[in-house]
GUDOMI-793459 format. One record per atom (N, C-alpha, C): x, y, z; residue number from 1; residue in three letters. Coordinates in steps of 0.1 Angstrom, whole numbers, plus 5000, padded with zeros to 4 digits. Example, Ala and Ser with C-alpha at 12.3 -4.5 7.8 and 13.67 -1.06 7.14 Angstrom:
xx:yy:zz:num:residu
5132:4943:5078:1:ALA .
5123:4955:5078:1:ALA .
5132:4967:5078:1:ALA .
5128:4978:5071:2:SER .
5137:4989:5071:2:SER .
5129:5000:5079:2:SER .
This chain:
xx:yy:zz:num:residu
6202:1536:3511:1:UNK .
6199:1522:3509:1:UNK .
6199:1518:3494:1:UNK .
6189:1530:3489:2:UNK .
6188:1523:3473:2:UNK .
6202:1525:3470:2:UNK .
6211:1531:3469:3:UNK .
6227:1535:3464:3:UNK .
6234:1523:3466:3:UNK .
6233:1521:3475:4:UNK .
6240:1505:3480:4:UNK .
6235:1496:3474:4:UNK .
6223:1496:3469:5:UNK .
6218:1485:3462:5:UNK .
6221:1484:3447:5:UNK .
6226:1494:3443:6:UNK .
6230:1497:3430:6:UNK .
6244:1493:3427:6:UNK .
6253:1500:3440:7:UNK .
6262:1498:3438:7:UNK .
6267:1482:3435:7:UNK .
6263:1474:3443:8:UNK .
6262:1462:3448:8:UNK .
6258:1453:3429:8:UNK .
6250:1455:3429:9:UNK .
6243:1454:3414:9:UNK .
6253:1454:3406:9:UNK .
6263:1465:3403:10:UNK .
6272:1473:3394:10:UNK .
6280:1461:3395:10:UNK .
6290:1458:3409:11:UNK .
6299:1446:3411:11:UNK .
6294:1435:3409:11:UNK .
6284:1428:3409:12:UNK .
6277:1417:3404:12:UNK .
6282:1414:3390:12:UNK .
6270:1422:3381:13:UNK .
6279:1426:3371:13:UNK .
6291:1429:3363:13:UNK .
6299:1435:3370:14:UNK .
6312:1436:3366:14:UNK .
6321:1424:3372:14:UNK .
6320:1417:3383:15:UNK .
6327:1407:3382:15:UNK .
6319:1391:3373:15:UNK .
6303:1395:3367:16:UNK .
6301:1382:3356:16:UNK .
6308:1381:3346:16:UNK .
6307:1396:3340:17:UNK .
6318:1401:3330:17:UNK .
6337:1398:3325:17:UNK .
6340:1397:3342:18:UNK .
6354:1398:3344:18:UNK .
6354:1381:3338:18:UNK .
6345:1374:3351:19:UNK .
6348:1362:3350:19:UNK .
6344:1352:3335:19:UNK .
6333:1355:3330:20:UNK .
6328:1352:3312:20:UNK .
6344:1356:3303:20:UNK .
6346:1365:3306:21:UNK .
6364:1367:3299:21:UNK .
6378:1365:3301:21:UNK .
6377:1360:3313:22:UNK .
6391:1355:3319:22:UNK .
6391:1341:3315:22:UNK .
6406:1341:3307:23:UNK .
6408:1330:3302:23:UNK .
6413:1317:3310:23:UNK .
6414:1307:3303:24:UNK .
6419:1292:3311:24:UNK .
6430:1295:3323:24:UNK .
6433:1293:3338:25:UNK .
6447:1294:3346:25:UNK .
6461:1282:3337:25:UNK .
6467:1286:3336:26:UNK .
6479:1278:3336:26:UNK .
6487:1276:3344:26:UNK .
6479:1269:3357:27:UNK .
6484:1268:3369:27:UNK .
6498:1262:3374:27:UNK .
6500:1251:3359:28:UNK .
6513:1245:3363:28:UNK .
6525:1244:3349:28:UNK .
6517:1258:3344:29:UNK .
6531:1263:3332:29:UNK .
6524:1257:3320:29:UNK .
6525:1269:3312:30:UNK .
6520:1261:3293:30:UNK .
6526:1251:3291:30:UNK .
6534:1246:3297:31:UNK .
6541:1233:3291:31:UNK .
6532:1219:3298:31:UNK .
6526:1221:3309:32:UNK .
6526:1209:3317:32:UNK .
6512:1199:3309:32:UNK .
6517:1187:3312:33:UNK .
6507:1177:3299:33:UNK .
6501:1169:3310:33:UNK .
6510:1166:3320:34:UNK .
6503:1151:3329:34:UNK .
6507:1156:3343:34:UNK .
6498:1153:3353:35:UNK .
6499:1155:3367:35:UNK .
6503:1143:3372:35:UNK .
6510:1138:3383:36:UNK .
6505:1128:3388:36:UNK .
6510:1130:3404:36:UNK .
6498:1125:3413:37:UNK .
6502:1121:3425:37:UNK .
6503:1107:3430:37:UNK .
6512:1106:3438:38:UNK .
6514:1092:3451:38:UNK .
6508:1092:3462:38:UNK .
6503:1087:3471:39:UNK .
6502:1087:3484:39:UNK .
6501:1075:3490:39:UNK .
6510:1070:3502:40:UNK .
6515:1061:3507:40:UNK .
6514:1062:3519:40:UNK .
6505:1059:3528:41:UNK .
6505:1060:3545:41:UNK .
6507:1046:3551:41:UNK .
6511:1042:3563:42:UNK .
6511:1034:3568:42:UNK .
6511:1037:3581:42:UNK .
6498:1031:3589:43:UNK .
6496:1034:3604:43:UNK .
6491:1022:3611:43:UNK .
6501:1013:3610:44:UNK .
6504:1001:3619:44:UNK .
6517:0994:3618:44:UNK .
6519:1000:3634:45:UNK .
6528:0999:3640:45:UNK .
6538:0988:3636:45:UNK .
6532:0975:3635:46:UNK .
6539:0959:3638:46:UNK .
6538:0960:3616:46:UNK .
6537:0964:3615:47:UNK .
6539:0965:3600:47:UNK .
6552:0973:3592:47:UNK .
6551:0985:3598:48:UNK .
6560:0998:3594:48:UNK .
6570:1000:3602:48:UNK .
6576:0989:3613:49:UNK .
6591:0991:3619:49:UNK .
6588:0996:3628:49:UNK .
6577:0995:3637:50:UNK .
6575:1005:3649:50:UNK .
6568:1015:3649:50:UNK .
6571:1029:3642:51:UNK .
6560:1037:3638:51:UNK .
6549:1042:3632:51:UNK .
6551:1037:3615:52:UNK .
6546:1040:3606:52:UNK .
6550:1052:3599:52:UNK .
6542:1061:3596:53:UNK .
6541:1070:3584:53:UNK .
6543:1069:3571:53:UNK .
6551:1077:3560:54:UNK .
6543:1075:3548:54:UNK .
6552:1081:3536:54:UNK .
6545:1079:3524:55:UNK .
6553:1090:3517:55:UNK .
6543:1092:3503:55:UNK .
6549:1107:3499:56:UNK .
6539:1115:3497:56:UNK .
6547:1121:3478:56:UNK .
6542:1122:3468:57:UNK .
6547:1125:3456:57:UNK .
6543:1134:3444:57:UNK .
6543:1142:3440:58:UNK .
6534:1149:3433:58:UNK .
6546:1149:3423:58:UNK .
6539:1148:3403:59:UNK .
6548:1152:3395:59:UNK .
6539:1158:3387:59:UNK .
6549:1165:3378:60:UNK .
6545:1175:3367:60:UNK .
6551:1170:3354:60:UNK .
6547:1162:3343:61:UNK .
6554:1159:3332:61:UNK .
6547:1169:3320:61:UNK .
6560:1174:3320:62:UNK .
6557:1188:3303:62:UNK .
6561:1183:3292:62:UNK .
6550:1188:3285:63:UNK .
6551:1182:3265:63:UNK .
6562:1185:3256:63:UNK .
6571:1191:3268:64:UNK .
6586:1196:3264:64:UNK .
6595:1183:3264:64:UNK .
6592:1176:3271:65:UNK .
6602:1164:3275:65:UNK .
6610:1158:3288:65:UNK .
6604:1175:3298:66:UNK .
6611:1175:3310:66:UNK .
6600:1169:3320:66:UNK .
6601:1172:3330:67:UNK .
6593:1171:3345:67:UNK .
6598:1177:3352:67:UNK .
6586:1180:3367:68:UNK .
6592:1182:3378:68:UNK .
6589:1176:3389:68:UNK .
6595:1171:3397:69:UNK .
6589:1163:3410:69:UNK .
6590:1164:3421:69:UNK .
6583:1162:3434:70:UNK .
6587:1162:3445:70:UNK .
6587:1155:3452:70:UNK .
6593:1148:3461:71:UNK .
6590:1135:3469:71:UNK .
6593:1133:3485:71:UNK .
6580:1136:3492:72:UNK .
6584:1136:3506:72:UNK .
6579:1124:3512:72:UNK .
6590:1120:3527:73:UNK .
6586:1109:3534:73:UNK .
6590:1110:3549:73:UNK .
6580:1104:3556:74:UNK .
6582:1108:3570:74:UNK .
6582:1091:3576:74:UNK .
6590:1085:3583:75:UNK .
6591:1077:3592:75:UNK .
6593:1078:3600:75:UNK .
6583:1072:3616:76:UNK .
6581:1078:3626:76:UNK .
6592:1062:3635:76:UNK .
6603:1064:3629:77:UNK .
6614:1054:3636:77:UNK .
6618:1060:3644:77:UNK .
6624:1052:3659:78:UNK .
6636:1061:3661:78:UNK .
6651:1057:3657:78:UNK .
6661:1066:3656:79:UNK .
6674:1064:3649:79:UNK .
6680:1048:3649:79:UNK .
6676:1044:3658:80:UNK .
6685:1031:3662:80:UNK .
6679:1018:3651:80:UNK .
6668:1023:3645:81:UNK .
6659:1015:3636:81:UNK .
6657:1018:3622:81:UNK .
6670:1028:3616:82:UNK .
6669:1029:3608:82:UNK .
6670:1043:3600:82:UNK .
6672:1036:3587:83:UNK .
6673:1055:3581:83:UNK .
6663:1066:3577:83:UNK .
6650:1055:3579:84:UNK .
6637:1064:3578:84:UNK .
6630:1071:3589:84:UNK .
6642:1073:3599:85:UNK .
6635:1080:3607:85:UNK .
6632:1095:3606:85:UNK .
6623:1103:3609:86:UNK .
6624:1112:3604:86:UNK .
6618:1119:3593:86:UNK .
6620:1128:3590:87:UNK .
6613:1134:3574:87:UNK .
6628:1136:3565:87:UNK .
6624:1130:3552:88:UNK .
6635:1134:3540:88:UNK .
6625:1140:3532:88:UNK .
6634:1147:3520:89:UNK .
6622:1154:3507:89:UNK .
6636:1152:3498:89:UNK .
6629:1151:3485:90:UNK .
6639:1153:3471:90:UNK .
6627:1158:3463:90:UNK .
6638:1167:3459:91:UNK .
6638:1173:3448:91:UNK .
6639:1174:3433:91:UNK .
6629:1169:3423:92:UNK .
6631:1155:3414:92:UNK .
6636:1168:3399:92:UNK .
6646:1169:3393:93:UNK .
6643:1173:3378:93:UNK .
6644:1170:3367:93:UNK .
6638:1162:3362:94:UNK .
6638:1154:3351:94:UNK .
6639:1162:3336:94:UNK .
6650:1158:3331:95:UNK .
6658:1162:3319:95:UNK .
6648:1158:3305:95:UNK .
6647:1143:3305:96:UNK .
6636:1138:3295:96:UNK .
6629:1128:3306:96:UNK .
6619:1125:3294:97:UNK .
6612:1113:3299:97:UNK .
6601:1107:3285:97:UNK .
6598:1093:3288:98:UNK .
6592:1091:3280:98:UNK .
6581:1081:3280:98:UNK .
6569:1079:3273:99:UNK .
6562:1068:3277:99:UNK .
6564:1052:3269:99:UNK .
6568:1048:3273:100:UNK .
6565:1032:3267:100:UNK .
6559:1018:3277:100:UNK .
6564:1008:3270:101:UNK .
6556:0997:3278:101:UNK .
6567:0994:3291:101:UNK .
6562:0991:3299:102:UNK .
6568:0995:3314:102:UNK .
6554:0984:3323:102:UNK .
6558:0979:3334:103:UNK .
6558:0977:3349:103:UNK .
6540:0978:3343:103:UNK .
6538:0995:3344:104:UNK .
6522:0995:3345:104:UNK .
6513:0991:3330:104:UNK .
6523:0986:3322:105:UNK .
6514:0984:3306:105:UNK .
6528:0990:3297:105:UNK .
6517:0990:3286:106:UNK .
6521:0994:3276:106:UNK .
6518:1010:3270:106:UNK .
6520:1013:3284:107:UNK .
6516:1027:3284:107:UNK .
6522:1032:3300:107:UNK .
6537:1031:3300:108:UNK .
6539:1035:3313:108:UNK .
6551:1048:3313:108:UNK .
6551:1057:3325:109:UNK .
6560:1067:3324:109:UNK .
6574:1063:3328:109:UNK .
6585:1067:3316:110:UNK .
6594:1061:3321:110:UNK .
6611:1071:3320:110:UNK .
6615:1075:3328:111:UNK .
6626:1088:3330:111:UNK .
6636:1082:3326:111:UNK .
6644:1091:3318:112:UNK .
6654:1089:3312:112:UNK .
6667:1097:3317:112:UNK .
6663:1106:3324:113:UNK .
6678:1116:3326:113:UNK .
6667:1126:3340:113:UNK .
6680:1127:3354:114:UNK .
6675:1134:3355:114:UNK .
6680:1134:3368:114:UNK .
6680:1149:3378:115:UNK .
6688:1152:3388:115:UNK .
6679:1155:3399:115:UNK .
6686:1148:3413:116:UNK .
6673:1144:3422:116:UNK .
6683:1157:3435:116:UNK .
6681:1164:3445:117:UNK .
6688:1173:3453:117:UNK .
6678:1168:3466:117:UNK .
6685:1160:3476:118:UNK .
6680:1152:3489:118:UNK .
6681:1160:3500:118:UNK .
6672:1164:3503:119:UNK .
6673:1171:3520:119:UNK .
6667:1168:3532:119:UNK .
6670:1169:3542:120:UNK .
6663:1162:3548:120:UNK .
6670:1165:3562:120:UNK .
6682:1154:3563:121:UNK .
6691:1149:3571:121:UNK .
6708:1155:3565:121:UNK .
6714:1169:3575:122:UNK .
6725:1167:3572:122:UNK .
6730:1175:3557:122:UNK .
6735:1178:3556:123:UNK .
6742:1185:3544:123:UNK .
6731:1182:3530:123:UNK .
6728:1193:3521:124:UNK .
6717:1188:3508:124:UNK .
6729:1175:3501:124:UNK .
6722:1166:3494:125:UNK .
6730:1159:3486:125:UNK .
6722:1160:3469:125:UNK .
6732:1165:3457:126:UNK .
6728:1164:3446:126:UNK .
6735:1148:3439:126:UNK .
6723:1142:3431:127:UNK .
6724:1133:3422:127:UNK .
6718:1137:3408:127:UNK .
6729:1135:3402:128:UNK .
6727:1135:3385:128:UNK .
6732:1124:3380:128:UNK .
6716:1121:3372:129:UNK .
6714:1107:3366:129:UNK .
6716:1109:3349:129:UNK .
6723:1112:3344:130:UNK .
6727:1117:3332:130:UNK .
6716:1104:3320:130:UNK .
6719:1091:3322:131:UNK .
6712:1084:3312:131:UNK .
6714:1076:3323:131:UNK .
6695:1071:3323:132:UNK .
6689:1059:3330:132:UNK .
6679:1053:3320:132:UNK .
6670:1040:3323:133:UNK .
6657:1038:3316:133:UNK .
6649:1036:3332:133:UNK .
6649:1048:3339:134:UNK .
6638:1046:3352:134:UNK .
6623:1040:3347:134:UNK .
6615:1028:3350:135:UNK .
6604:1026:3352:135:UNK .
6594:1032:3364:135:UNK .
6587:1041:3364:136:UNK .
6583:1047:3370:136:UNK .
6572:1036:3381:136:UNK .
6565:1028:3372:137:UNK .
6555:1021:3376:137:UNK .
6540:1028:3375:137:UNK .
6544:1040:3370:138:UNK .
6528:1049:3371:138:UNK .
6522:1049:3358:138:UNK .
6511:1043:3351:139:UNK .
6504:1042:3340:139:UNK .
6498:1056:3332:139:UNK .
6505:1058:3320:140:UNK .
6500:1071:3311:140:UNK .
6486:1068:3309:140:UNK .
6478:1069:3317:141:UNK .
6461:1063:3318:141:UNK .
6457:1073:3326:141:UNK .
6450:1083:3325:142:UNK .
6444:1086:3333:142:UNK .
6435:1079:3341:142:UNK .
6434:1083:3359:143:UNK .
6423:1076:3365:143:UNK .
6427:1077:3380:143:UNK .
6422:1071:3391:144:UNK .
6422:1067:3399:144:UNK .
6422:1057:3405:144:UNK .
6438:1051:3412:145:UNK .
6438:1042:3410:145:UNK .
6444:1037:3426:145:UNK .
6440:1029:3435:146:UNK .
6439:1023:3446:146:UNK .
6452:1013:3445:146:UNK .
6459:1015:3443:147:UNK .
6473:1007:3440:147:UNK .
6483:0997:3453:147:UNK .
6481:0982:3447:148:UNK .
6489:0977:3465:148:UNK .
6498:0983:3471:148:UNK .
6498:0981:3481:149:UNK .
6506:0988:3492:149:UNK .
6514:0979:3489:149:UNK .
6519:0964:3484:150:UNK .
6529:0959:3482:150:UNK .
6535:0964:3471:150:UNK .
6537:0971:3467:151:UNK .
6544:0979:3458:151:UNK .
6555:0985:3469:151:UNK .
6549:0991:3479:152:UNK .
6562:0994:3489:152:UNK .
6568:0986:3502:152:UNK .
6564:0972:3497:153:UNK .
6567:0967:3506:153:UNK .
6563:0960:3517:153:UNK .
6544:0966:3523:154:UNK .
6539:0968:3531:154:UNK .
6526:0963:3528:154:UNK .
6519:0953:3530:155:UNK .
6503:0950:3532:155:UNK .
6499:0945:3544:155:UNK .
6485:0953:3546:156:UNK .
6475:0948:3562:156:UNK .
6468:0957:3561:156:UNK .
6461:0954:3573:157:UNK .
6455:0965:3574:157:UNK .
6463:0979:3584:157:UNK .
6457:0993:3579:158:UNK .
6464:1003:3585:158:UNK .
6475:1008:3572:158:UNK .
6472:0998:3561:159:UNK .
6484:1006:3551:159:UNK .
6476:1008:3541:159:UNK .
6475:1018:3535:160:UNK .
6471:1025:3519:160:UNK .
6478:1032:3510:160:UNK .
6472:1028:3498:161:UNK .
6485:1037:3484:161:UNK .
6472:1039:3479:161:UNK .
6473:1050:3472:162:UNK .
6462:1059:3459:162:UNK .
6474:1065:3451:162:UNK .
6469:1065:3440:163:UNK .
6476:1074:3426:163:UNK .
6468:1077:3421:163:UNK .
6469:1091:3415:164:UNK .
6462:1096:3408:164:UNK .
6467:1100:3395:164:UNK .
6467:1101:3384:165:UNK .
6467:1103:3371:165:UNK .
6462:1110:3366:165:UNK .
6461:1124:3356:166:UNK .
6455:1138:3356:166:UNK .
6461:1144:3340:166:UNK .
6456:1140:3327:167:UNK .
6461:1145:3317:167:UNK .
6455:1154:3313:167:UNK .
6463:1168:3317:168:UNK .
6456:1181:3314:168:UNK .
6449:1185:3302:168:UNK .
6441:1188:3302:169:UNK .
6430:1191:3287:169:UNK .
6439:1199:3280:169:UNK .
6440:1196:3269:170:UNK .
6443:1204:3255:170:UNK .
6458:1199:3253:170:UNK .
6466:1192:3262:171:UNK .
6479:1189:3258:171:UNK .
6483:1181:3256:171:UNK .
């Protein structure tokens, strides 16, 4: 009993140690400066074409100039009502990007170049956007932000948008 008590003791210890000196995660690459998520649900029916559902966005903008993004959406149509039936996802890779005044201020993210690969439905489809000025609509602000659902089209009740905004420390 006492042995096990020691032992036990020993690993306490040795994992305060590990953990006091293990340095910062770079969970989403030395480069990554800004997070941002979308979320877009809609669960009424007489609003959303019948079904509802949603769509969903996560990006990664690096102090390199690039991004990466992902963008999924599920519409719970059936075919005869449309092209959102179903699940699509793209695949976002942004070449540059840059912030200026834009949509959300004078502080908004805004893509300049960059190649989207659509799957979902049917054969993958690649788009390359070689030179755009995309307005993103998402504010270089960190925060939390409850954003209209008329941005996609959709207000009542049963519909919600949140964005999140996330400028990683130190970059």
């Amino acid at each position: 009993m006492r042995r096990s008590y020691w032992m036990l003791a020993a690993l306490a210890v040795a994992a305060a140690l590990a953990a006091g000196s293990a340095s910062t995660a770079g969970a989403y690459g030395s480069a990554a400066q800004w997070q941002i998520a979308i979320s877009f649900n809609c669960n009424n029916a007489s609003l959303c074409g019948g079904g509802g559902g949603g769509s969903w966005i996560w990006a990664e903008f690096d102090n390199d100039g690039t991004a990466d993004a992902t963008a999924t959406d599920c519409g719970h149509l059936v075919a005869a009502h449309g092209a959102f039936a179903g699940a699509d996802h793209v695949n976002i890779d942004v070449h540059s990007w840059t912030i200026a005044p834009g949509s959300a201020g004078p502080a908004t993210f805004i893509v300049t170049s960059e190649t989207d690969t659509i799957v979902g439905h049917g054969t993958p489809q690649v788009l390359d956007v070689p030179s755009e000025y995309f307005d993103t609509g998402v504010p270089a602000v960190p925060g939390h932000y409850s954003i209209a659902a008329a941005v996609f089209g959709f207000t009542g009740p049963g519909v919600t948008a949140q964005l999140q905004v996330v400028k990683i420390p130190g970059k």
